[in-house]
C-alpha positions as CSV (number, residue, x, y, z in Angstrom):
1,X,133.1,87.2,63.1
2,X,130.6,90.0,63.5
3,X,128.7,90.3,66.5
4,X,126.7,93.1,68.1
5,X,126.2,93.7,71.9
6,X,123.4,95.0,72.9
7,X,123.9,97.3,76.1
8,X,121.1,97.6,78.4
9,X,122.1,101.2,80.4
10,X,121.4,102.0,83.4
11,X,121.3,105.5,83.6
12,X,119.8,107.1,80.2
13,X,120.4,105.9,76.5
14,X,122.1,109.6,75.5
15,X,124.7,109.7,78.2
16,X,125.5,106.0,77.6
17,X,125.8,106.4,73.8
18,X,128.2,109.6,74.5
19,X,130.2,107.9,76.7
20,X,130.6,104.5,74.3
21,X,131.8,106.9,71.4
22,X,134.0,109.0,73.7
23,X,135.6,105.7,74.8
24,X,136.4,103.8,71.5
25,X,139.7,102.9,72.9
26,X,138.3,101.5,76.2
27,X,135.7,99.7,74.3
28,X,138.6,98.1,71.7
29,X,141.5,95.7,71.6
30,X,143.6,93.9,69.2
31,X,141.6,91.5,68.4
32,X,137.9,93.2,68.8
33,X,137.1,96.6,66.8
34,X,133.8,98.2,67.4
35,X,132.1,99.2,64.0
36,X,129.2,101.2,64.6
37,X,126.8,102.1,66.9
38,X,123.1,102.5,66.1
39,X,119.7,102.7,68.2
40,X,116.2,101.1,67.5
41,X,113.3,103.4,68.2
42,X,111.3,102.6,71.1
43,X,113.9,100.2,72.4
44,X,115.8,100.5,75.8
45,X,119.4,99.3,74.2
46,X,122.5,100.7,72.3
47,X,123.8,97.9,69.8
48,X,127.2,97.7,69.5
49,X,128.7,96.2,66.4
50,X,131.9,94.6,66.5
51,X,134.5,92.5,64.1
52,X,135.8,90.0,66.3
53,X,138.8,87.9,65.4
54,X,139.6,86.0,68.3
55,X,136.6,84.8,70.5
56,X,139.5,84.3,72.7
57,X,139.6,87.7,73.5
58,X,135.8,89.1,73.5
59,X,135.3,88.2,76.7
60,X,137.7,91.1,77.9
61,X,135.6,93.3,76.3
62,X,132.3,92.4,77.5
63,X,133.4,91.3,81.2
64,X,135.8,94.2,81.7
65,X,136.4,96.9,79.1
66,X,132.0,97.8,78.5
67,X,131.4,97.5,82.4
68,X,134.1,99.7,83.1
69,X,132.7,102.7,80.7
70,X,129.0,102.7,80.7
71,X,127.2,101.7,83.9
72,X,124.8,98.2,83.0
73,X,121.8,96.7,83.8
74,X,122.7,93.6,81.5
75,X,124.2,92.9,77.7
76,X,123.2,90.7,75.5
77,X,125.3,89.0,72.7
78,X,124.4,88.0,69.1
79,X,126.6,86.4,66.5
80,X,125.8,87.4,63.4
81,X,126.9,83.9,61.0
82,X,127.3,84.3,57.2
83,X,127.2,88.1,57.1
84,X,126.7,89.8,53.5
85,X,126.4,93.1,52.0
86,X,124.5,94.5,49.4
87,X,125.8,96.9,46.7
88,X,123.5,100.0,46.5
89,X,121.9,101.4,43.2
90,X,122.9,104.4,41.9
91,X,119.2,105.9,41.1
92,X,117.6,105.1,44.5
93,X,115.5,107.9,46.7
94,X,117.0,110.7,49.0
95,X,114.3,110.1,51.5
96,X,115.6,106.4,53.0
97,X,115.4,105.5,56.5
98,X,117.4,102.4,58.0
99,X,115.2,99.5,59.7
100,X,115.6,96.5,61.0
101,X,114.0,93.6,60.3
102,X,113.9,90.1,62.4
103,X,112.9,86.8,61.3
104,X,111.3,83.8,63.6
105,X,111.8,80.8,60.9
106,X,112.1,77.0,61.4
107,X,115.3,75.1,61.2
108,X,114.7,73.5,58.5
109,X,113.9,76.4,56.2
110,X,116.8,78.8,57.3
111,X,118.9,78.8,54.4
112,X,115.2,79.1,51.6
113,X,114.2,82.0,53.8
114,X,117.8,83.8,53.6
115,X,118.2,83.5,50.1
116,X,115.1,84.4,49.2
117,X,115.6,87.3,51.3
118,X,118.9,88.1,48.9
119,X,116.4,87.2,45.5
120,X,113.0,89.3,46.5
121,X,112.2,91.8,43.9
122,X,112.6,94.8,45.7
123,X,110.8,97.8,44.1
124,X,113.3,101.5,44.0
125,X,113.0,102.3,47.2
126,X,113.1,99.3,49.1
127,X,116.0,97.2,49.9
128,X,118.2,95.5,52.0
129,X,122.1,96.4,53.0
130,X,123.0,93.5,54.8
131,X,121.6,90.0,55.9
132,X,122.7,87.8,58.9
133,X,122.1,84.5,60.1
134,X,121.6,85.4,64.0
135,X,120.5,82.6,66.2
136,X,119.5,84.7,69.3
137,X,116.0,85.7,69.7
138,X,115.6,85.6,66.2
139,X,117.0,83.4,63.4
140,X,117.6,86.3,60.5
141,X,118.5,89.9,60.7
142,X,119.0,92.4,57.7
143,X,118.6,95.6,57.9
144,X,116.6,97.6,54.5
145,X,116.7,101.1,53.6
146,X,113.0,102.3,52.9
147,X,111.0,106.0,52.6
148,X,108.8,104.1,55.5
149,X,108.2,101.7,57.5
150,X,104.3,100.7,56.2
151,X,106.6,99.9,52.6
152,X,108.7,97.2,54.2
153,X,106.3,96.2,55.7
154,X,104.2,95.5,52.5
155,X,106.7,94.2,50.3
156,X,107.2,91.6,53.0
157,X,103.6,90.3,54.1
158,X,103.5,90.0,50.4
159,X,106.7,88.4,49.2
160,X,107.9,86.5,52.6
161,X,105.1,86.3,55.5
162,X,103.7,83.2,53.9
163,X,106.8,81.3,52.7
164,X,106.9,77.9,53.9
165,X,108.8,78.2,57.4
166,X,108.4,81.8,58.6
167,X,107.1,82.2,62.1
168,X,107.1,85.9,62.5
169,X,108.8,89.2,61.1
170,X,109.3,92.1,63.1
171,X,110.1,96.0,62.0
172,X,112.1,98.6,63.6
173,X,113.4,101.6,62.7
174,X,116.8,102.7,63.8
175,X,116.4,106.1,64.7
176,X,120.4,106.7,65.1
177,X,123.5,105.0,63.8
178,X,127.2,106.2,64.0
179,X,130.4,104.7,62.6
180,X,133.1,104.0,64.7
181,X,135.6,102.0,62.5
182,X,138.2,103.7,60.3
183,X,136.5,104.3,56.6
184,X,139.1,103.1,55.1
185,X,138.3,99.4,57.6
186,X,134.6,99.9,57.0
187,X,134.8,100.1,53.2
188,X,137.4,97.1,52.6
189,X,135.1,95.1,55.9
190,X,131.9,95.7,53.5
191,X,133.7,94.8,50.1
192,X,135.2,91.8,51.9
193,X,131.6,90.5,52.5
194,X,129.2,92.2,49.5
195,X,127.1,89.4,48.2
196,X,128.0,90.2,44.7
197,X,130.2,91.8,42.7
198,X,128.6,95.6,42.3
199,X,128.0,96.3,39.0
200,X,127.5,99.3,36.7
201,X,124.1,100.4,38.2
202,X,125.8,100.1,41.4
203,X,127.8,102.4,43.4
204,X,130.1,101.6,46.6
205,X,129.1,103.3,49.5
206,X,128.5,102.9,53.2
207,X,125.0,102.7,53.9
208,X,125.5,104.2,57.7
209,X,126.9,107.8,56.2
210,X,124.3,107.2,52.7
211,X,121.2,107.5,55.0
212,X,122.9,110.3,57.1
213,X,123.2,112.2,54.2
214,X,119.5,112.0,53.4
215,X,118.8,112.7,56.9
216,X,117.7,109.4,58.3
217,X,119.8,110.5,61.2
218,X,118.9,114.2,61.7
219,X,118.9,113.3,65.1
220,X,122.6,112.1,65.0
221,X,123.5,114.9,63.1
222,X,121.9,117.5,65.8
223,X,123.5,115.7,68.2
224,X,119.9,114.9,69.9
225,X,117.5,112.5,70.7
């Protein structure tokens, strides 16, 4: 199961973030490994993405392992259901940044609204790496690789702000992001999960270290904020 934990600090976001990744052991057990870390602009919480294979064993994570490495003000949990991947096409722009995007839609038009999400004809440099079901304060996440936020935000008001069922759509972009997990853990947890088969116009990557590369994260990659 994946779910992310977002960690309300309360000292300052950089120090926090420092200490999670100089504490993957602390943060880890068994049955719970942490994937990645990223950071929505303008927000005042670190999500923490995790692959959890015993909700037996989460709560030692979340009542004693986090607590005991970053100082809190609160967490708060979302389970990520039905989790998928997409394969990225080989011709797409240099220039992507990673966003997040989260859907308000009613019950009874969840599973239209998630596939159309998977079937939108996205233009070249527009689209999605991964879609989840998240019944927190939102009932879809999926995070898209764009050149800007104003072109997400287009293609959607367009092609999903008036389908039957959706109550709102919200954009952020995600300013940093860091694997944690072992590539080798990342790569097979993606392919485990890709929606499809890639095919010849695709290539595998991992979308976290593709937009670092084109310098979505120069911040990351300074080490600054």
């Amino acid at each position: 199961m994946m779910i992310i934990v977002r960690i309300f600090p309360k000292g300052k976001l950089n120090e926090s973030w420092n200490m999670l990744l100089s504490n993957v052991e602390r943060i880890s057990n068994e049955h719970c490994t942490p994937l990645y870390l990223s950071l929505q602009e303008e927000k005042k919480f670190i999500s923490l993405v995790y692959d959890v294979r015993d909700m037996d064993h989460f709560d030692d994570i979340i009542v004693r392992r986090i607590p005991s490495t970053v100082q809190l003000e609160k967490t708060r949990i979302i389970t990520l259901l039905k989790p998928i991947f997409f394969p990225l096409r080989k011709e797409s722009p240099a220039n992507l940044e990673r966003y997040m995007v989260a859907l308000r839609v009613t019950s009874s038009e969840l599973e239209n609204i998630f596939n159309r999400i998977i079937d939108l004809d996205y233009p070249t440099d527009v689209f999605p790496t991964y879609e989840a079901y998240s019944f927190g304060e939102d009932d879809i996440l999926t995070s898209m690789l764009s050149p800007s936020r104003e072109k997400i935000k287009k293609l959607l008001e367009e092609k999903l702000a008036r389908e039957k069922g959706v109550l709102n759509i919200e954009v952020d972009r995600i300013s940093m992001s860091k694997r944690i997990a072992p590539p080798e853990m990342w790569k097979q947890y993606r392919e485990s999960k890709y929606v499809s088969k890639p095919r010849e116009e695709h290539e595998d990557y991992d979308f976290l270290e593709r937009a670092a590369m084109s310098e979505t994260f120069v911040r990351e990659l300074r080490g600054k904020f």
